[in-house]
C-alpha positions in Angstrom: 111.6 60.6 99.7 109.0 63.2 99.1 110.7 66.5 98.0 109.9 69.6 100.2 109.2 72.0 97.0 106.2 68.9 96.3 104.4 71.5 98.6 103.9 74.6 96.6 101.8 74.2 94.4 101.7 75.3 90.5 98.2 76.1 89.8 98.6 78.5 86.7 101.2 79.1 84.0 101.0 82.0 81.3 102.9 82.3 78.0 104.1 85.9 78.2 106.2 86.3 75.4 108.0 83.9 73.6 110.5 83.5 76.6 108.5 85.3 79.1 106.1 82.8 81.4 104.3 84.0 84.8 103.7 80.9 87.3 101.0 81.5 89.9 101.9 79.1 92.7 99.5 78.3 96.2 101.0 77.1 99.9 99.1 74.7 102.2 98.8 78.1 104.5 97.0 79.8 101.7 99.9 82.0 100.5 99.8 82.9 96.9 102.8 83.3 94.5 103.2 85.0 91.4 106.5 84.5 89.8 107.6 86.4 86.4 111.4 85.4 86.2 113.9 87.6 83.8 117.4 87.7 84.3 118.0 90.5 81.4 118.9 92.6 84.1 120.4 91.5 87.3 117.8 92.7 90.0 114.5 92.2 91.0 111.0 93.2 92.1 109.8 91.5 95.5 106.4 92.8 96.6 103.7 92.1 99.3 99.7 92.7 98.5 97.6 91.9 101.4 93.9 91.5 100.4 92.5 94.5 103.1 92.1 98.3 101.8 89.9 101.0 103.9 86.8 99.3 102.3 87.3 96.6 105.1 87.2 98.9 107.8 84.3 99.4 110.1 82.7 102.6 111.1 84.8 104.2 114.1 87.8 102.5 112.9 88.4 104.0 109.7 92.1 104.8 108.5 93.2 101.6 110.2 94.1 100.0 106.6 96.6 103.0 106.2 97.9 103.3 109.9 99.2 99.9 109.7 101.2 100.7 106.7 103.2 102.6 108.4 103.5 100.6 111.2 104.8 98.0 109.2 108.1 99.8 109.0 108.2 100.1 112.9 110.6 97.6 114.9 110.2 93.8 115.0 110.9 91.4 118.1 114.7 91.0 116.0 115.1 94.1 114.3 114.8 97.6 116.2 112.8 100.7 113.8 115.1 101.9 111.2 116.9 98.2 110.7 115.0 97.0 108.1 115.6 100.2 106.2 119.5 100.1 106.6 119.6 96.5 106.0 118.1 97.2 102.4 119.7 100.2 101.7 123.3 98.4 102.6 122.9 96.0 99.6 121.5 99.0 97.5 117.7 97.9 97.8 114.9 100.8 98.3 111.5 100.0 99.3 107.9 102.0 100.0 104.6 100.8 100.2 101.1 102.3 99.7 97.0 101.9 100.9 93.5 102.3 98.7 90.5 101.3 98.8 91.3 97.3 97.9 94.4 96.8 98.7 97.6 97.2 100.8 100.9 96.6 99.4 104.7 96.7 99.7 107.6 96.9 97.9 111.5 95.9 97.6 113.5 96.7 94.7 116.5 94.6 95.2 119.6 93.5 93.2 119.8 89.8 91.9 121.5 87.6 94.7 120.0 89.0 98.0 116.3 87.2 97.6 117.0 85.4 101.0 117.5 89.0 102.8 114.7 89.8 101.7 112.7 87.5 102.8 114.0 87.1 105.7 113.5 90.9 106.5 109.8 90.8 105.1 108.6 87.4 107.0 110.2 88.5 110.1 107.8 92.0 110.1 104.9 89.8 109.0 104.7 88.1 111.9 107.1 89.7 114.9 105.9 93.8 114.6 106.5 95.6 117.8 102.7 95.9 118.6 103.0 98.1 121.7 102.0 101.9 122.6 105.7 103.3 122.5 104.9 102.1 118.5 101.4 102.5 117.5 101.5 106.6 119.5 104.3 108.1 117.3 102.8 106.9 114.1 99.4 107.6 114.9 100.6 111.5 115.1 102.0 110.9 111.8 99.3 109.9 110.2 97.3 113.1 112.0 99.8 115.2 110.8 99.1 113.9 107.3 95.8 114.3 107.3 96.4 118.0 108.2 98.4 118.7 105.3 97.0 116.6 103.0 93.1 117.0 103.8 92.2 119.1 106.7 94.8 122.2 105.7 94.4 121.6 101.6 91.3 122.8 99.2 91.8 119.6 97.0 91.6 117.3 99.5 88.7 118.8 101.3 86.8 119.0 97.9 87.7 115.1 96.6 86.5 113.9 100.0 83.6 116.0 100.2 82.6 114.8 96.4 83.4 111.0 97.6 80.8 111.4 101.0 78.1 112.7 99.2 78.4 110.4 96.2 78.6 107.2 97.6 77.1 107.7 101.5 77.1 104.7 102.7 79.1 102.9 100.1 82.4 101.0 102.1 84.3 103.8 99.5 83.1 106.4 100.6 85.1 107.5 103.6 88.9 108.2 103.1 91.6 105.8 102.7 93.8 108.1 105.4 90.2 108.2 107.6 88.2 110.3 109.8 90.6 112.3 112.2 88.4 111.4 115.6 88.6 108.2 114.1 92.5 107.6 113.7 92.5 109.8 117.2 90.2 106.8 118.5 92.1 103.3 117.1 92.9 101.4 120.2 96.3 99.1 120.6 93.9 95.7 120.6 92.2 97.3 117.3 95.8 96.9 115.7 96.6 93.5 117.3 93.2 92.0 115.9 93.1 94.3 112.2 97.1 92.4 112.4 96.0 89.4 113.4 93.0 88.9 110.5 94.5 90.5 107.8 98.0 89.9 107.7 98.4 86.7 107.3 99.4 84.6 104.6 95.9 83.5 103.3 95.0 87.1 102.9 98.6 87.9 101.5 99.5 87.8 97.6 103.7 87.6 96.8 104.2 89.5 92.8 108.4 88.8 92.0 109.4 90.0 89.0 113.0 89.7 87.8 116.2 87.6 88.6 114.9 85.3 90.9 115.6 81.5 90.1 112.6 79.1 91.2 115.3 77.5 93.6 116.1 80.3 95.3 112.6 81.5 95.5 111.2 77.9 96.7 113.1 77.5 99.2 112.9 81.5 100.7 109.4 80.3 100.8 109.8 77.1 102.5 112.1 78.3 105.2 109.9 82.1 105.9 106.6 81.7 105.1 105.7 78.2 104.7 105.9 77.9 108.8 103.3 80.9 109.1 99.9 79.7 109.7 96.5 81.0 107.9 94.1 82.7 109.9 90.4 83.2 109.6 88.7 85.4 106.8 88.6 88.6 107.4 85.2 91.1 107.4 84.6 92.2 103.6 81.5 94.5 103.2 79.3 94.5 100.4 80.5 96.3 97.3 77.4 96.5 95.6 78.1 99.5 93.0 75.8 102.1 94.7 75.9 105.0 92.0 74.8 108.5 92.8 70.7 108.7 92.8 70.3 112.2 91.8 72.1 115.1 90.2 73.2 117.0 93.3 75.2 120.7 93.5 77.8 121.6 96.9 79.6 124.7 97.5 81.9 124.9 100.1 84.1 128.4 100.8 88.3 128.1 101.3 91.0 130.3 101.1 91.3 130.3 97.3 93.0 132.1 94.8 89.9 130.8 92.0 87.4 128.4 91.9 87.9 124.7 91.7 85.5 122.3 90.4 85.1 118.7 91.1 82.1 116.1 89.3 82.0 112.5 90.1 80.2 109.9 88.3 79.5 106.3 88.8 82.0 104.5 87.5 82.1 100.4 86.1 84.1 98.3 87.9 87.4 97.0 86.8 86.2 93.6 85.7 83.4 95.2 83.8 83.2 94.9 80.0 83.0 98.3 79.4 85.8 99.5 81.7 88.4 99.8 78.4 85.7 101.7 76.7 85.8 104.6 79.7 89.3 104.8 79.5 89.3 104.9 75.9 86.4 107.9 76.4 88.4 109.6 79.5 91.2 110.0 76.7 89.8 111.1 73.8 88.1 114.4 76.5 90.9 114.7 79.0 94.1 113.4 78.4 96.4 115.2 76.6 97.1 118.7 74.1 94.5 117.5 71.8 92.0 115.8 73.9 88.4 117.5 73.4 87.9 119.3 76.8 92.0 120.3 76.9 91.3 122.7 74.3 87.6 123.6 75.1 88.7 125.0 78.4 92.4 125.7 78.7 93.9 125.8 75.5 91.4 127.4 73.3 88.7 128.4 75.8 91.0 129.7 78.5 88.4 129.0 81.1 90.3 126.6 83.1 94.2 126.7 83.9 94.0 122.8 84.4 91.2 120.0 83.6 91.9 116.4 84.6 89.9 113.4 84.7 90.4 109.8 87.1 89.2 106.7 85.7 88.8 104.5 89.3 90.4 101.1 88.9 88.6 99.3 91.8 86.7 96.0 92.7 83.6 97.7 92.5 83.7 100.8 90.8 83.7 104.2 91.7 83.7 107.5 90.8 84.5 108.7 87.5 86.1 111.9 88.9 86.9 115.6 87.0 88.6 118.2 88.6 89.2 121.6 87.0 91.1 124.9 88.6 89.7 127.5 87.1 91.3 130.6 85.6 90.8 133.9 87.6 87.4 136.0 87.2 86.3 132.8 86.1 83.4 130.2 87.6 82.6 127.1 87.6 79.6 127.5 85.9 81.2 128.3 82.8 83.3 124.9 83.4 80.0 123.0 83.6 78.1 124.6 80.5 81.3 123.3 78.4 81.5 119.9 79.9 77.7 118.9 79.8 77.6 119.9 76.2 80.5 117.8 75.3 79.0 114.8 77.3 75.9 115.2 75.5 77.9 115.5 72.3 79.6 112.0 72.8 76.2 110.7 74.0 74.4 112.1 70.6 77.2 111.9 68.5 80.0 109.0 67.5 83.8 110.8 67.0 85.8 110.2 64.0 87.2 106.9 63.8 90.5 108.5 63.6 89.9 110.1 66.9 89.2 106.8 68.6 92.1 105.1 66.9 94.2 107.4 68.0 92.8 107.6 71.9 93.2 103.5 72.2 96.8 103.7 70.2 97.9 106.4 73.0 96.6 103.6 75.4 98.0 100.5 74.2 101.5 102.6 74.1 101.0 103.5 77.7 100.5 100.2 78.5 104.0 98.5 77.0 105.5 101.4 78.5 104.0 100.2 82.0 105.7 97.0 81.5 109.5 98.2 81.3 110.6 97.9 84.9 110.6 94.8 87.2 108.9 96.8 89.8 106.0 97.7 87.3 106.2 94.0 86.4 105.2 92.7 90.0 103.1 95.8 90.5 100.7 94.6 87.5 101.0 91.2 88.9 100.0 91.9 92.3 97.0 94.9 91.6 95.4 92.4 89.2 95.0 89.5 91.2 94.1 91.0 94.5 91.8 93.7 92.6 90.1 91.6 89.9 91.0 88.1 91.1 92.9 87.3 88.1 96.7 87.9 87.3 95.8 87.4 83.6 93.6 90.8 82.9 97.1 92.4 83.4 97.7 90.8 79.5 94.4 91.3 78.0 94.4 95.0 78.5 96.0 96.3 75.2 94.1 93.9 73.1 90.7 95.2 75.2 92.1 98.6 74.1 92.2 97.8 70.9 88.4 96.1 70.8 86.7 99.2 71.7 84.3 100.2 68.8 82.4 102.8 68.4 79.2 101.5 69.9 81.4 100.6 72.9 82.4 104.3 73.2 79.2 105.7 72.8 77.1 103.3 75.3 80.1 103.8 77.8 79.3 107.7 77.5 75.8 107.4 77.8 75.9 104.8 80.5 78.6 107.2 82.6 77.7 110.9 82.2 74.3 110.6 83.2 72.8 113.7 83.9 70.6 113.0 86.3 73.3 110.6 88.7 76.1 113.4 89.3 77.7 114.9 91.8 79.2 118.4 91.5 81.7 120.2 94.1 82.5 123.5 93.5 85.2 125.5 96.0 84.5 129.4 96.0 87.2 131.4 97.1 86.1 132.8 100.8 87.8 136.1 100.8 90.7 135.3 103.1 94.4 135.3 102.0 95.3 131.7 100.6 97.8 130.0 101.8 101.9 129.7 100.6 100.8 126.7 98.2 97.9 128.1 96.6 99.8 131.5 95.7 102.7 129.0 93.9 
């Protein structure tokens, strides 16, 4: 007699540590597993990435992606809004979930010995949501309430999707992850039933559990929920041809500021690209950190800026390589930009110490082990990796590509990157008006 298990199917196994092993595993219906068992603490990590992030909207329709995370925790044909939330909570379980560009994805951190609830809860909103006005109208207003505070009614936000538009245009990353707001005003109830219908399914769906999980347990939670479920067809995914900024281009917008903010975005490598540990190990060496270059150029030494940051995009294709910088008052952004393009041309013209670079890719690998202490991290890695880069595995070659970078790799990164003539620069002026509460903090 053929054993029901005989239907998942291992198609990867990775050597860890010594008694640490991943196990990617694939159902007839498409699902995909990934499975890092530990029992040196008794809980675990149970998440849910679906392979649809606001690059796979279309135009009209944007925010979609990020609207249907929240109606995710809405009320299913068996559990009314709020249950799943209690029923987690009762066995000391917390959950959340969060949208970008690539992916959706949802968590449950959950003591050892309730896998089955868990699954049971997370199958049953997979394929019974509530799908029905009285559902998708509250949450919409939600989300328009979000936008309002987080975009609309906020400097920042205005400025990091202004920089985004004009950078990319037409690039499927280019419009917000929350969307446009006469767009999330204009998302119809059949919109929701079809974006449901194509992308959560379990062909489009990857399962990262980390933790106290035995395979048992876990085959048979996967035979009995999500076995039955059947696949559906591809969804719509635009091109993501890397579409980098053609000229060097300046924007000023006016807000209710106490000082100027400045934001430049550059075109970033993708996170499969060779050089993508070298821009991290670059992005630390000028921003992160006391010592980093531009920390002291201007806040710390120079005094120009109260605050410099910098975002190294980890996305399927790319990106912008995005600074931000409040400046101090009587200050301007000009005075930002003179200090930043000569220390990109610096890095361009000029290799750092070796000792600098050690030390940049040392702070790296740390951060990286660090990022590995927690089950939820664990299945968080997992998860992000395979659904962003299509492989589990470049979770475990990051610190050693840390630890490759040369010099060479750091300068043709820098000179690849800051380009002069492919950046976009963002600078808020303050409009004379009284700032709000939150910029007078």
């Amino acid at each position: 007699m053929q054993n029901p298990h005989d239907a998942i199917r291992l198609v990867d196994r990775f050597r860890y540590r010594e008694n640490l092993e991943i196990e990617k595993y694939v159902l007839p219906n498409g699902l995909t597993v990934l499975y890092w068992p530990d029992f040196s603490a008794p809980l675990f990590s149970f998440q849910s990435w679906f392979r649809v992030g606001s690059r796979h909207e279309v135009k009209g329709r944007t925010g979609i992606a990020h609207l249907f995370e929240h109606l995710m925790f809405k009320g299913t044909k068996n559990h009314p809004e709020g249950d799943f939330d209690r029923i987690l909570e009762s066995f000391g379980g917390r959950n959340n979930a969060a949208t970008w560009l690539d992916w959706t994805y949802f968590y449950d951190d959950v003591p050892a010995g309730f896998l089955n609830e868990v699954m049971a809860l997370e199958a049953d909103r997979l394929v019974n949501m509530s799908l029905c006005p009285e559902e998708v109208e509250p949450e919409r207003q939600v989300v328009m309430n979000e936008r309002r505070e987080r975009v609309d009614n906020d400097p920042s936000g205005r400025l990091s999707e202004l920089l985004w538009q004009k950078a990319l245009g037409d690039h499927p990353y280019a419009h917000p992850t929350i969307g446009w707001m006469e767009d999330i005003a204009a998302i119809s109830l059949e919109n929701c039933v079809d974006f449901h219908r194509t992308w959560y399914s379990p062909n489009q769906l990857v399962l990262s559990i980390a933790g106290a999980v035995t395979r048992e347990e876990l085959f048979d939670g996967l035979l009995k929920y999500y076995a039955p479920i059947p696949a559906s067809k591809p969804g719509f995914a635009p091109e993501l041809q890397q579409t980098p900024p053609a000229r060097s281009a300046t924007y000023e917008e006016r807000f209710p500021l106490t000082c100027e903010r400045l934001l430049m975005g550059y075109s970033a490598p993708s996170v499969t690209d060779p050089l993508y540990p070298a821009l991290e190990v670059l992005n630390e060496l000028l921003f992160e950190g006391d010592s980093a270059r531009l920390q002291r150029a201007l806040c710390t030494d120079g005094e120009i800026a109260g605050e410099i940051s910098a975002y190294v995009p980890a996305f399927k294709a790319g990106g912008l390589y995005e600074i931000c910088s409040e400046l101090r008052p009587d200050h301007h952004a000009e005075e930002a930009l003179d200090v930043l393009f000569k220390a990109f041309e610096q890095i361009c013209r000029e290799k750092p110490a070796q000792s600098e670079l050690d030390k940049a890719k040392n702070k790296l690998e740390s951060r990286f082990y660090r990022g590995l202490q927690t089950m939820q991290q664990r299945a968080q890695g997992l998860g992000f990796y395979e659904v962003t880069a299509g492989d589990y595995h470049r979770l475990f070659e990051l610190a050693k590509s840390y630890s490759e970078v040369t010099l060479d790799d750091l300068q043709a990164v820098a000179q690849r990157v800051l380009n002069p003539n492919a950046r976009t620069i963002v600078i808020g002026r303050p409009s004379g008006e009284p700032a709000c509460e939150e910029e007078e903090a």
